[in-house]
N, CA, C and O atoms as CSV, one atom per row, in Angstrom:
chain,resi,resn,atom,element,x,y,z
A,1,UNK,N,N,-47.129,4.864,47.071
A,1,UNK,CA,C,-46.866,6.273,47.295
A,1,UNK,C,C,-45.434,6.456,47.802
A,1,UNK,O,O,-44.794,5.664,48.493
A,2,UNK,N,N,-44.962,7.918,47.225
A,2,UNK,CA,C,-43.430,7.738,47.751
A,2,UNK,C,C,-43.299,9.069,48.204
A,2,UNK,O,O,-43.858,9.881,47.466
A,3,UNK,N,N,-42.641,9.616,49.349
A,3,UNK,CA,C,-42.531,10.447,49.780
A,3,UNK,C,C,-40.980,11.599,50.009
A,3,UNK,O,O,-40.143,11.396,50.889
A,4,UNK,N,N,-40.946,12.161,49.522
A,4,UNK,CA,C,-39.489,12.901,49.696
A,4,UNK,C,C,-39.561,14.223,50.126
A,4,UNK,O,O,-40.282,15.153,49.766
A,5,UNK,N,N,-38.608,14.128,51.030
A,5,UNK,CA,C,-38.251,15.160,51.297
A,5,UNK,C,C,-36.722,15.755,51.383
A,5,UNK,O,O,-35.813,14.983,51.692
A,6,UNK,N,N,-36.458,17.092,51.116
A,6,UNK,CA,C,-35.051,17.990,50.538
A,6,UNK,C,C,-34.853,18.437,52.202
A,6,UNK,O,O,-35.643,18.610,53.130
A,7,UNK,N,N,-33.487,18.517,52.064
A,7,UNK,CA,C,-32.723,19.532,52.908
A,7,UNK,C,C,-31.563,19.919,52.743
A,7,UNK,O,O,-31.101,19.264,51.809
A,8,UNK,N,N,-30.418,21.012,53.342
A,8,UNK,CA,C,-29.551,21.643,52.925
A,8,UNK,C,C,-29.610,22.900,52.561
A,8,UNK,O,O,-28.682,23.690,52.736
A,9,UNK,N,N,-30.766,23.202,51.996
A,9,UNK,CA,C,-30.424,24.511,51.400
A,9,UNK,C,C,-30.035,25.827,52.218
A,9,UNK,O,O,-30.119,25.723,53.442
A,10,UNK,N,N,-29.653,26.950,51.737
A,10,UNK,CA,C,-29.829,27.897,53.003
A,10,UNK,C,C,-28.872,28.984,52.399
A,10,UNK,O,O,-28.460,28.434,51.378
A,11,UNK,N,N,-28.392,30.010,52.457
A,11,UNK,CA,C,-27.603,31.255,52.044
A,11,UNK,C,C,-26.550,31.063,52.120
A,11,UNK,O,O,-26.023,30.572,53.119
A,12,UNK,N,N,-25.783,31.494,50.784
A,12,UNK,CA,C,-23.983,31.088,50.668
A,12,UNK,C,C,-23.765,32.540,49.745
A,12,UNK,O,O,-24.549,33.229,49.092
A,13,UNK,N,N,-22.670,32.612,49.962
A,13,UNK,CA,C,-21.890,33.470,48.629
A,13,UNK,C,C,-21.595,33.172,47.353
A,13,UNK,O,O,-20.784,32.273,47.128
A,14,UNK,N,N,-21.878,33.500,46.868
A,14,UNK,CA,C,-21.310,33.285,45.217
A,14,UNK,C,C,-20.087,32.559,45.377
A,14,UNK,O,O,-19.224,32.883,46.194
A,15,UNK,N,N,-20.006,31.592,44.612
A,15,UNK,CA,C,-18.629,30.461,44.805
A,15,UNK,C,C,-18.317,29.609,45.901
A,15,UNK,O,O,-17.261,29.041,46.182
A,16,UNK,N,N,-19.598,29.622,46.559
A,16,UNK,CA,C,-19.359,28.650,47.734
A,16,UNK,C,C,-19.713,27.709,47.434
A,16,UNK,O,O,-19.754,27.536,46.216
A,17,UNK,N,N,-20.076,26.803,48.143
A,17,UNK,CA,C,-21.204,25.670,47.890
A,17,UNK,C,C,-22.211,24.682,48.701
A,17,UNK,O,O,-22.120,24.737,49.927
A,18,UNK,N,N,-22.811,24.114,48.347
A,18,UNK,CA,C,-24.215,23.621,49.387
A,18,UNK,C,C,-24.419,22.236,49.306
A,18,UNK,O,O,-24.178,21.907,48.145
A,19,UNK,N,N,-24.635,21.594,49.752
A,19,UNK,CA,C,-25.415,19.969,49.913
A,19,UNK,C,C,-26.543,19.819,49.994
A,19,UNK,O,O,-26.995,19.831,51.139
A,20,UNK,N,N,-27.655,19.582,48.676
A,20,UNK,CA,C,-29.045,19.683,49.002
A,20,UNK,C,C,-29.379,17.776,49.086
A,20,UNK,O,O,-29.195,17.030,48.124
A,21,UNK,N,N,-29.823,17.376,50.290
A,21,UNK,CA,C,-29.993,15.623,50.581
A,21,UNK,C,C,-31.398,15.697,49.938
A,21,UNK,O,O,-31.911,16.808,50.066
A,22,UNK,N,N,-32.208,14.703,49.219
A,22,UNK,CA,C,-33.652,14.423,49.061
A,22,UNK,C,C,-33.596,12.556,49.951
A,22,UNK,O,O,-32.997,11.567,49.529
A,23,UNK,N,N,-34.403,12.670,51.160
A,23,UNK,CA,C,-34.256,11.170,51.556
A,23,UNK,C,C,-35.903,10.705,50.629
A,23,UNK,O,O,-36.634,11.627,50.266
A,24,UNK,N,N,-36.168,9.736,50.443
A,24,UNK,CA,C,-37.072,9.435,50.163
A,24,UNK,C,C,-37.343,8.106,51.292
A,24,UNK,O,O,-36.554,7.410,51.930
A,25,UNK,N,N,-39.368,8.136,51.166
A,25,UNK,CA,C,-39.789,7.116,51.995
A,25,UNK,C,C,-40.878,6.259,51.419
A,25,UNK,O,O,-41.171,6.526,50.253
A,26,UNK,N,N,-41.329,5.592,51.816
A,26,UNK,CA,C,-42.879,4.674,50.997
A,26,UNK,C,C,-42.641,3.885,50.992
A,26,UNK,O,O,-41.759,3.322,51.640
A,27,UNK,N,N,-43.726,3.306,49.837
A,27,UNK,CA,C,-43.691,2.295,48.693
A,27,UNK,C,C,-43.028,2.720,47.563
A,27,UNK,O,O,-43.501,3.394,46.649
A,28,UNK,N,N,-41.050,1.964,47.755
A,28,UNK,CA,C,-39.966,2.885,46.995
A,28,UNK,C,C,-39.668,1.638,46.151
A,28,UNK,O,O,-38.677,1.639,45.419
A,29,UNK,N,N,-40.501,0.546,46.222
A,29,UNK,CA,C,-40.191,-0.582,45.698
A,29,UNK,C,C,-40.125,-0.297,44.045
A,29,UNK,O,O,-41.028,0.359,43.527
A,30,UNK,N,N,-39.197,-0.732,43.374
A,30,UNK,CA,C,-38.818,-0.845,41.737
A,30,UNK,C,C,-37.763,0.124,41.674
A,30,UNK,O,O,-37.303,0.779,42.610
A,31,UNK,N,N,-37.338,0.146,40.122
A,31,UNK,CA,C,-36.363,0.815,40.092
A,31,UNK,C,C,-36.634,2.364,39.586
A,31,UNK,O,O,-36.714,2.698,38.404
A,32,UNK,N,N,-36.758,3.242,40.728
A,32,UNK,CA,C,-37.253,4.828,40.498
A,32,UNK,C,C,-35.986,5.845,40.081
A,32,UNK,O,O,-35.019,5.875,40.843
A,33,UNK,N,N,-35.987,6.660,38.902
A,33,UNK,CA,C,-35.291,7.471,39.020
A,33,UNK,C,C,-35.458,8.799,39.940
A,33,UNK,O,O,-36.555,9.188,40.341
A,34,UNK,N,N,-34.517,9.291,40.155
A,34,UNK,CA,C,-34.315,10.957,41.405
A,34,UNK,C,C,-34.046,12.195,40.479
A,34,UNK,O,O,-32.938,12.097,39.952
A,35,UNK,N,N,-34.716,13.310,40.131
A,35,UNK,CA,C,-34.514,14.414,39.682
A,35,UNK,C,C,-34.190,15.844,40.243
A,35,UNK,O,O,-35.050,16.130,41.075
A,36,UNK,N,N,-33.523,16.566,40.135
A,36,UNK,CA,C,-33.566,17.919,41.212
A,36,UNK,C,C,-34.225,18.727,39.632
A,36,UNK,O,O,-34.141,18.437,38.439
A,37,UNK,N,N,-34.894,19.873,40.429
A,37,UNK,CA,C,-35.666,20.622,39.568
A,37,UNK,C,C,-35.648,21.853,40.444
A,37,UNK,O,O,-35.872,21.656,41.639
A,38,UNK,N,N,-35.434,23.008,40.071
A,38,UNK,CA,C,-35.492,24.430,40.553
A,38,UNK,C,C,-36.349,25.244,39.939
A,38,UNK,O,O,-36.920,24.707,38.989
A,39,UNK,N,N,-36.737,26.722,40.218
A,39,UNK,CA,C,-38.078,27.701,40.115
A,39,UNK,C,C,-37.655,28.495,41.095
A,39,UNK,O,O,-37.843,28.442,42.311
A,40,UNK,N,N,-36.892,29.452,40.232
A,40,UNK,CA,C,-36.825,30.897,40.659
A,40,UNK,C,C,-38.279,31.613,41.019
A,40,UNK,O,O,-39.416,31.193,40.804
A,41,UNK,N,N,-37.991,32.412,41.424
A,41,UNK,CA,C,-39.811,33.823,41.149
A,41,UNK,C,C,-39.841,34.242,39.863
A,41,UNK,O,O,-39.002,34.979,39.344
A,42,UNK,N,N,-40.814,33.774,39.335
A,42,UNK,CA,C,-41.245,34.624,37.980
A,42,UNK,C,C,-40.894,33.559,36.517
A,42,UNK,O,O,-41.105,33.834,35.336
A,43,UNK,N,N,-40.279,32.256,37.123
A,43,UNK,CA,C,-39.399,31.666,35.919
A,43,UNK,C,C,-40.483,29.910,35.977
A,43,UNK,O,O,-41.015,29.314,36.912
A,44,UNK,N,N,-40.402,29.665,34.695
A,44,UNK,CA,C,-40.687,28.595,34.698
A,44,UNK,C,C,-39.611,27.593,35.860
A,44,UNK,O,O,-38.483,27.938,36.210
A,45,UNK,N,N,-40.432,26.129,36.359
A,45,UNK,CA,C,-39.327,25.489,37.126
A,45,UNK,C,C,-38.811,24.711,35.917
A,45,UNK,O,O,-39.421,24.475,34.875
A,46,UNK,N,N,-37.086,24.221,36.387
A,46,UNK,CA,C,-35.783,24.182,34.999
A,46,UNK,C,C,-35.455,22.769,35.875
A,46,UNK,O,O,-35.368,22.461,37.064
A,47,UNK,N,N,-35.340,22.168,34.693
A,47,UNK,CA,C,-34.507,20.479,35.217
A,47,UNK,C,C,-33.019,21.275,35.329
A,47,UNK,O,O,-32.434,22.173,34.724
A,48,UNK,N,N,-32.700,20.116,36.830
A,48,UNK,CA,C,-30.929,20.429,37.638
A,48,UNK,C,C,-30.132,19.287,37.153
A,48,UNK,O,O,-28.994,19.407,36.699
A,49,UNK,N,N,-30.663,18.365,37.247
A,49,UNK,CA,C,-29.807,17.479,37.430
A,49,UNK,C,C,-30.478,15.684,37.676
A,49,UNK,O,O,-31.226,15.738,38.651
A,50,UNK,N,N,-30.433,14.418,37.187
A,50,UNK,CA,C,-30.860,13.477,37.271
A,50,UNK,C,C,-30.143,12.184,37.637
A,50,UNK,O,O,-28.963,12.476,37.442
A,51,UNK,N,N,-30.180,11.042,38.016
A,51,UNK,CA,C,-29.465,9.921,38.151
A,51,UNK,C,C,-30.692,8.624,38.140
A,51,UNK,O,O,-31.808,8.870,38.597
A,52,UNK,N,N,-30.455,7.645,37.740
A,52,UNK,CA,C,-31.215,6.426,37.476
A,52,UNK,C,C,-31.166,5.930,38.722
A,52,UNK,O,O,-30.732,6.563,39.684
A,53,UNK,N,N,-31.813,4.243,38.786
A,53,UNK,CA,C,-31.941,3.652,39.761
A,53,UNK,C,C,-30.187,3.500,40.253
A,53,UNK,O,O,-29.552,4.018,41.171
A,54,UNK,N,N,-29.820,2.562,39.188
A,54,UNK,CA,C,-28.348,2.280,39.256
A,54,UNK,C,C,-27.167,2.940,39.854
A,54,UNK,O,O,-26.115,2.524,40.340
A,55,UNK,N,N,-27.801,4.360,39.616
A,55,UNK,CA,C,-26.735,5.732,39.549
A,55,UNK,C,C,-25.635,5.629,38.545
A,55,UNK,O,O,-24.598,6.283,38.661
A,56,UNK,N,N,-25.934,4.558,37.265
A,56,UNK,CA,C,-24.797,4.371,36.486
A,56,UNK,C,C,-24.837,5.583,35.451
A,56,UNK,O,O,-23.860,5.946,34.796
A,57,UNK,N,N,-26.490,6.332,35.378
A,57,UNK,CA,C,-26.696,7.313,34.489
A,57,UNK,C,C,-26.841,8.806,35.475
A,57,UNK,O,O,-27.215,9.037,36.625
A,58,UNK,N,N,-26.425,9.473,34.555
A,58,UNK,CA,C,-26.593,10.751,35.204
A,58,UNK,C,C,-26.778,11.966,34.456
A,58,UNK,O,O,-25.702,12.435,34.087
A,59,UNK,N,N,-27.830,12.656,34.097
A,59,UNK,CA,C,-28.106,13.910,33.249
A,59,UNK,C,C,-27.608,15.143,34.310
A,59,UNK,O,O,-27.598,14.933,35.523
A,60,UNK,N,N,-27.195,16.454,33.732
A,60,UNK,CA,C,-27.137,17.670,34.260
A,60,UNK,C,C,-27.723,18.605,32.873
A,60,UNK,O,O,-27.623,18.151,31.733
A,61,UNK,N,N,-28.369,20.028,33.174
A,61,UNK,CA,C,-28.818,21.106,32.330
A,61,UNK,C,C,-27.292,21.392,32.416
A,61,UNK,O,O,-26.499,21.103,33.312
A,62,UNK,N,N,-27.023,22.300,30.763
A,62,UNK,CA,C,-25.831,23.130,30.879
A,62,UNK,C,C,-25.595,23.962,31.667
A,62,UNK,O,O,-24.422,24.308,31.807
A,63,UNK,N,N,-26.380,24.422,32.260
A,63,UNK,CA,C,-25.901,25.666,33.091
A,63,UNK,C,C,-25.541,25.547,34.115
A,63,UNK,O,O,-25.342,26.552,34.798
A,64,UNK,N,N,-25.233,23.793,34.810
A,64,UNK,CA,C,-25.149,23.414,36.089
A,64,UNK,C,C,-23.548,22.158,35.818
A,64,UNK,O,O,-22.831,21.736,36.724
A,65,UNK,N,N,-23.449,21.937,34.755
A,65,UNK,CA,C,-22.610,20.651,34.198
A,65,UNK,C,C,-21.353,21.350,34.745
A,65,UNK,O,O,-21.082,22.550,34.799
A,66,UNK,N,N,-20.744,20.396,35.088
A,66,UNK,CA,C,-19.407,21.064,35.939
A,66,UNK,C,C,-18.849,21.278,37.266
A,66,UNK,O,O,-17.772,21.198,37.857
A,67,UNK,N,N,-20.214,21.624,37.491
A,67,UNK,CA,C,-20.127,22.485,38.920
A,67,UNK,C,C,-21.471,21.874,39.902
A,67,UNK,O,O,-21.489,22.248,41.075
A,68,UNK,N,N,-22.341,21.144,39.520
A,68,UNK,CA,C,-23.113,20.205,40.574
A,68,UNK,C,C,-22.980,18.597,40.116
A,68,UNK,O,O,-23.224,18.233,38.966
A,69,UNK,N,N,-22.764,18.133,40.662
A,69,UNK,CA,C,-22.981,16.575,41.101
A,69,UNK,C,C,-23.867,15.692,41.539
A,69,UNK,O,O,-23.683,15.791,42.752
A,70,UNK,N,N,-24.889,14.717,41.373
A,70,UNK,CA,C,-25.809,14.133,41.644
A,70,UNK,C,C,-24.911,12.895,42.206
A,70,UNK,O,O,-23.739,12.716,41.875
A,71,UNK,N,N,-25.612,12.100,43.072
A,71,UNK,CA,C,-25.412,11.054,43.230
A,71,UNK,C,C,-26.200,9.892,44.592
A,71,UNK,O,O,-26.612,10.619,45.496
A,72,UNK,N,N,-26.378,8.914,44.795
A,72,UNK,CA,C,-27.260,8.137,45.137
A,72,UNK,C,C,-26.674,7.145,46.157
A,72,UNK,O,O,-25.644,6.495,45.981
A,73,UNK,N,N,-27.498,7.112,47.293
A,73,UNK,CA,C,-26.958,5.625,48.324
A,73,UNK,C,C,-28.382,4.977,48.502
A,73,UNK,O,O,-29.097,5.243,49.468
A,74,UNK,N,N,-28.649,4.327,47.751
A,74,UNK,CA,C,-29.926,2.969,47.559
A,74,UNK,C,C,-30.324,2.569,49.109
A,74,UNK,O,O,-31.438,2.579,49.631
A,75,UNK,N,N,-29.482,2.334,49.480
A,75,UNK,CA,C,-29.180,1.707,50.856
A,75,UNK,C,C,-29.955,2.360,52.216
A,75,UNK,O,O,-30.829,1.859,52.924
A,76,UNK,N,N,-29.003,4.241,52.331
A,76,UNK,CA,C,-29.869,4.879,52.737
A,76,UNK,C,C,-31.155,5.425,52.095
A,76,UNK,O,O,-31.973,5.826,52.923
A,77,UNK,N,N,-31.496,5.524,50.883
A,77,UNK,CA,C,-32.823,5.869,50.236
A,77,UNK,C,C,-32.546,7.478,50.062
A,77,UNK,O,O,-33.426,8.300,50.318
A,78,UNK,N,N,-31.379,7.807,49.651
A,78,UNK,CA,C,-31.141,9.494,49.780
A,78,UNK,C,C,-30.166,9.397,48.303
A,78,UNK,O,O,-29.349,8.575,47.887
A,79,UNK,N,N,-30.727,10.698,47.774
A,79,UNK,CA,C,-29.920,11.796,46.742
A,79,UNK,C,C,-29.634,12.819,47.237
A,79,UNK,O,O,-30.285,13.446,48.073
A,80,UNK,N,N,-28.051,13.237,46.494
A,80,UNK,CA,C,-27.574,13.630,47.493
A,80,UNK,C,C,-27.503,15.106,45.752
A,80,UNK,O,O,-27.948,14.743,44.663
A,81,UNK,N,N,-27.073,16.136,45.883
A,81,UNK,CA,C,-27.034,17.143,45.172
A,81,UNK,C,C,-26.140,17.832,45.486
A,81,UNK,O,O,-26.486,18.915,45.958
A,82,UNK,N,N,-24.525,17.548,45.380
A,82,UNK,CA,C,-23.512,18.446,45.354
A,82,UNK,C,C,-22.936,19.665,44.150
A,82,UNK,O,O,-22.313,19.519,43.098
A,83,UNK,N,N,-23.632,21.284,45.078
A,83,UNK,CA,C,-23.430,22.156,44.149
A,83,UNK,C,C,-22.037,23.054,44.799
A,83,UNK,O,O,-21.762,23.389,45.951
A,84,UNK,N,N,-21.443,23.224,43.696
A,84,UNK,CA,C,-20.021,23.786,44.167
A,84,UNK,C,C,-20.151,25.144,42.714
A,84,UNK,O,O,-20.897,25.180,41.736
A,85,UNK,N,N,-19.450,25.758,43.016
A,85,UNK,CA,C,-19.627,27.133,42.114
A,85,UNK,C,C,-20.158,27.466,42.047
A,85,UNK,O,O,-20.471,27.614,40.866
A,86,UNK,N,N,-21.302,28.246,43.283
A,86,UNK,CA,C,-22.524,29.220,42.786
A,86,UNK,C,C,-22.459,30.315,42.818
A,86,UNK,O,O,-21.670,31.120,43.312
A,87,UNK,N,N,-23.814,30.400,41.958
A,87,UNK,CA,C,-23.707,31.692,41.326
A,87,UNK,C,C,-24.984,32.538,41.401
A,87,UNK,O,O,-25.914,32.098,40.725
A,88,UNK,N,N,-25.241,33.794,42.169
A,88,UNK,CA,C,-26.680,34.029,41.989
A,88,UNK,C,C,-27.461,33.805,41.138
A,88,UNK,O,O,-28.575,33.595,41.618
A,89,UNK,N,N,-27.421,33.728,39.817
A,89,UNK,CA,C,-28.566,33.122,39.282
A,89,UNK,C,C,-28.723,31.425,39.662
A,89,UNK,O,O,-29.755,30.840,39.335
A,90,UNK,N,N,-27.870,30.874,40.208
A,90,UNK,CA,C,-28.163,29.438,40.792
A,90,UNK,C,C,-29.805,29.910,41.864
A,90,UNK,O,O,-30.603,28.976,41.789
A,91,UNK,N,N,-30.371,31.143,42.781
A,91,UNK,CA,C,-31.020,31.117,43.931
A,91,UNK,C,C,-32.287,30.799,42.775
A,91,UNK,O,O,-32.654,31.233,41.684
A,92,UNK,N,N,-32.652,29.844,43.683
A,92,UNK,CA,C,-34.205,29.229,43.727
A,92,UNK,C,C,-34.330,28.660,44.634
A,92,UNK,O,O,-33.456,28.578,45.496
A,93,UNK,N,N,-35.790,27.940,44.712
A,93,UNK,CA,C,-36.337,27.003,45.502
A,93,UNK,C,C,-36.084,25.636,44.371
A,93,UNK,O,O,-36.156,25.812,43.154
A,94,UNK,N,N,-35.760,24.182,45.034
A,94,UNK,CA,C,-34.630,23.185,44.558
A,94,UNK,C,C,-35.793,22.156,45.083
A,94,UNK,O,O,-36.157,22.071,46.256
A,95,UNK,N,N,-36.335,21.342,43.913
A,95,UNK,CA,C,-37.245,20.244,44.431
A,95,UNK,C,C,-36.728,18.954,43.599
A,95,UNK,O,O,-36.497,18.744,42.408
A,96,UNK,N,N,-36.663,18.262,44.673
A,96,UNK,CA,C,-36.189,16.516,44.177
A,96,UNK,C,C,-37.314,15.954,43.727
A,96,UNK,O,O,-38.281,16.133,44.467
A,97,UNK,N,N,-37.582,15.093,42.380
A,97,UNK,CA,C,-38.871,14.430,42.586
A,97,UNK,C,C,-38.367,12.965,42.104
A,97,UNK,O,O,-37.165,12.797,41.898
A,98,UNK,N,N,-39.381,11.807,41.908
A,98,UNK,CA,C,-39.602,10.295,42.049
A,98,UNK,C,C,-39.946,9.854,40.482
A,98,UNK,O,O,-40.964,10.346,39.993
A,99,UNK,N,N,-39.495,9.344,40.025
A,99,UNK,CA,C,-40.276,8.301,38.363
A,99,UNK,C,C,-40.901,7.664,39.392
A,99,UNK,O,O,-40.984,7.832,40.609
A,100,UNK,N,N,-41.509,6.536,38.228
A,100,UNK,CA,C,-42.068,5.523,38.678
A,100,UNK,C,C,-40.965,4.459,38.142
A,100,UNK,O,O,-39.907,4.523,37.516
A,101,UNK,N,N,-41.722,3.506,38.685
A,101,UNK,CA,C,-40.406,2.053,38.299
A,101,UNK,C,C,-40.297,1.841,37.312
A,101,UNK,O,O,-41.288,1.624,36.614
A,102,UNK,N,N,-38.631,1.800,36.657
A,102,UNK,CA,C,-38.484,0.995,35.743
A,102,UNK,C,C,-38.720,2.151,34.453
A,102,UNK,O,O,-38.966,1.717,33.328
A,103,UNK,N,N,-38.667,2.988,34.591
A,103,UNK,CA,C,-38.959,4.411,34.095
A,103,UNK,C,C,-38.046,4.406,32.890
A,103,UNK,O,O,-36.830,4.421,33.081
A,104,UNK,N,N,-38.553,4.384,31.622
A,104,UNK,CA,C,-37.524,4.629,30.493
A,104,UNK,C,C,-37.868,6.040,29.725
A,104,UNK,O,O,-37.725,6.178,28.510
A,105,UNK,N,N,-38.254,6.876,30.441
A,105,UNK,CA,C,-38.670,8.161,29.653
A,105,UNK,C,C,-37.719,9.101,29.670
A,105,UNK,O,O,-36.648,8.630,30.053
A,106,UNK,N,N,-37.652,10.868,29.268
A,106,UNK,CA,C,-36.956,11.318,29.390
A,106,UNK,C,C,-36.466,12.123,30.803
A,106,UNK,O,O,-37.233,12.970,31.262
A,107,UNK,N,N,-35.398,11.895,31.368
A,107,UNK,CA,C,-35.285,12.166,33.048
A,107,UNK,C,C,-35.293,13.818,33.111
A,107,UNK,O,O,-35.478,14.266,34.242
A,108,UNK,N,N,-35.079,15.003,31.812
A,108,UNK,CA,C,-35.447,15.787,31.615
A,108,UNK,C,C,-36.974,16.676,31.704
A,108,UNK,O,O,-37.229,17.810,32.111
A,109,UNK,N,N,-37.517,15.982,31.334
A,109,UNK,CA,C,-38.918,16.267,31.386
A,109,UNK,C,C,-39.476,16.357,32.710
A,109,UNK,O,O,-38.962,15.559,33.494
A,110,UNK,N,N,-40.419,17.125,33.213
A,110,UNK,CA,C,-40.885,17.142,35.374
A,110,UNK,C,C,-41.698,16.247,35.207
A,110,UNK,O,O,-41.917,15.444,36.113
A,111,UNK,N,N,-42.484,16.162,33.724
A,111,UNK,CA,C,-43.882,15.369,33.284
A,111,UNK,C,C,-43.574,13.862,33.460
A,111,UNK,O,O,-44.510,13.068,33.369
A,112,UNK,N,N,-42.168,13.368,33.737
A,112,UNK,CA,C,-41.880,12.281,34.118
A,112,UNK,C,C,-42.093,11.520,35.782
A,112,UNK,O,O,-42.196,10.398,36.277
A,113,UNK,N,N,-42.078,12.681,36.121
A,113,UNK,CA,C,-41.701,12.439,37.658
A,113,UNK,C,C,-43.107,12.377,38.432
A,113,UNK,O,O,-43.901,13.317,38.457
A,114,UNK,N,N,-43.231,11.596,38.827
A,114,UNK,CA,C,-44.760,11.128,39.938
A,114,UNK,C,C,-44.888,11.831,40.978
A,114,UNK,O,O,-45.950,12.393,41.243
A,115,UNK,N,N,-43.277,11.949,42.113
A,115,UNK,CA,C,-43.382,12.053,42.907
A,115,UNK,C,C,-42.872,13.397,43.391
A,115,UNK,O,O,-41.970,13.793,42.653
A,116,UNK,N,N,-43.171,14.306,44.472
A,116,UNK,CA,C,-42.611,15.456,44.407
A,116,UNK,C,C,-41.952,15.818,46.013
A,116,UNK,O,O,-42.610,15.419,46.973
A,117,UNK,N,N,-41.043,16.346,46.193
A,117,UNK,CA,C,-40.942,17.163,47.508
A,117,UNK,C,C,-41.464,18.278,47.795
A,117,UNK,O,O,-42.315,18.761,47.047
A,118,UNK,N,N,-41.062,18.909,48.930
A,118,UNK,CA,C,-41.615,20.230,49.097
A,118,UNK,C,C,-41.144,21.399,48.594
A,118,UNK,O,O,-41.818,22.336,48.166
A,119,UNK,N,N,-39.467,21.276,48.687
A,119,UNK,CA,C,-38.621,21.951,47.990
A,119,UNK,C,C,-38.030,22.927,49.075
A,119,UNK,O,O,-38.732,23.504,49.905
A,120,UNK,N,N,-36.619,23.053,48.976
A,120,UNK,CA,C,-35.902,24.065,49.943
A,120,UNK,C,C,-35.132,25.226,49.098
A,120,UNK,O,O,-34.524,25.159,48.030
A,121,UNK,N,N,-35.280,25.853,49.605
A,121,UNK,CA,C,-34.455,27.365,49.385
A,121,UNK,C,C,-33.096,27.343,49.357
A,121,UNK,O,O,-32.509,26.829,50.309
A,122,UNK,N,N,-32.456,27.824,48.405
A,122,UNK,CA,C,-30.699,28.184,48.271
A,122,UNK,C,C,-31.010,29.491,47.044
A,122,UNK,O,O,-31.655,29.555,45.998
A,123,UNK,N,N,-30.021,30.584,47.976
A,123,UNK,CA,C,-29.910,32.108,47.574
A,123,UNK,C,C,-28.418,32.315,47.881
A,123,UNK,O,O,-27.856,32.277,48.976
A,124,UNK,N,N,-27.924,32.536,46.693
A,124,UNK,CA,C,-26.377,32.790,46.818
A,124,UNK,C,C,-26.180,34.114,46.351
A,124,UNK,O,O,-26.688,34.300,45.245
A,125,UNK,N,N,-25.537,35.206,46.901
A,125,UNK,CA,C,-25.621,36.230,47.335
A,125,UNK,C,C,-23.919,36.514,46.172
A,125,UNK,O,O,-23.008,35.823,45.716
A,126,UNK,N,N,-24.208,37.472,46.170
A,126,UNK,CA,C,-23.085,38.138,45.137
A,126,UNK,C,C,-21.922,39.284,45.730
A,126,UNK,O,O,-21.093,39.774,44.963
């Protein structure tokens, strides 16, 4: 079992930007990929952003490429989610989730991901 949990989120202005951390805990043993996934009100939840065990791979949705950053410290057991240029339609609730080991599926898909957080709030204001 693997456990994660998000923080960072919280109210910015349009064009500011935020640090959302996912630390993860458990049984983290193998090589798990990290996903951020968001869900506005009313909207299906939308893949953010992905990185492999390695952190040598890294997916972003278009609407985020550019302007957020994923990236990984093994060491501490944390993904880290640097968003810079937001934009009110960026506000949702922002959930990190877990593959399982060794995971060769698509890091797009949520149907990949085992493991889930709780998810934190970021509302960027216009």
């Amino acid at each position: 079992q693997v456990q994660l949990v998000e923080s960072g989120g919280g109210l910015v202005q349009a064009g500011g930007s935020l640090r959302l951390s996912c630390a993860t805990s458990g049984r983290t043993s193998g090589a798990y990929g990290v996903g951020w996934f968001r869900q506005a009100p009313g909207n299906e939840r939308e893949f953010v952003a992905a990185i492999t065990w390695s952190g040598v791979n890294t997916y972003y949705s278009d609407s985020v490429k550019g302007r957020f950053t994923i990236s990984r410290d093994n060491a501490k057991k944390t993904v880290v989610l640097q968003m810079n240029y937001l934009r009110p339609e960026d506000t949702a609730v922002y959930s990190c989730a877990a593959t399982s080991g060794f995971y060769t599926g698509s890091y797009y898909d949520s149907s990949g991901y085992h493991y889930w957080g709780q998810g934190t709030q970021v509302t960027v204001s216009s």
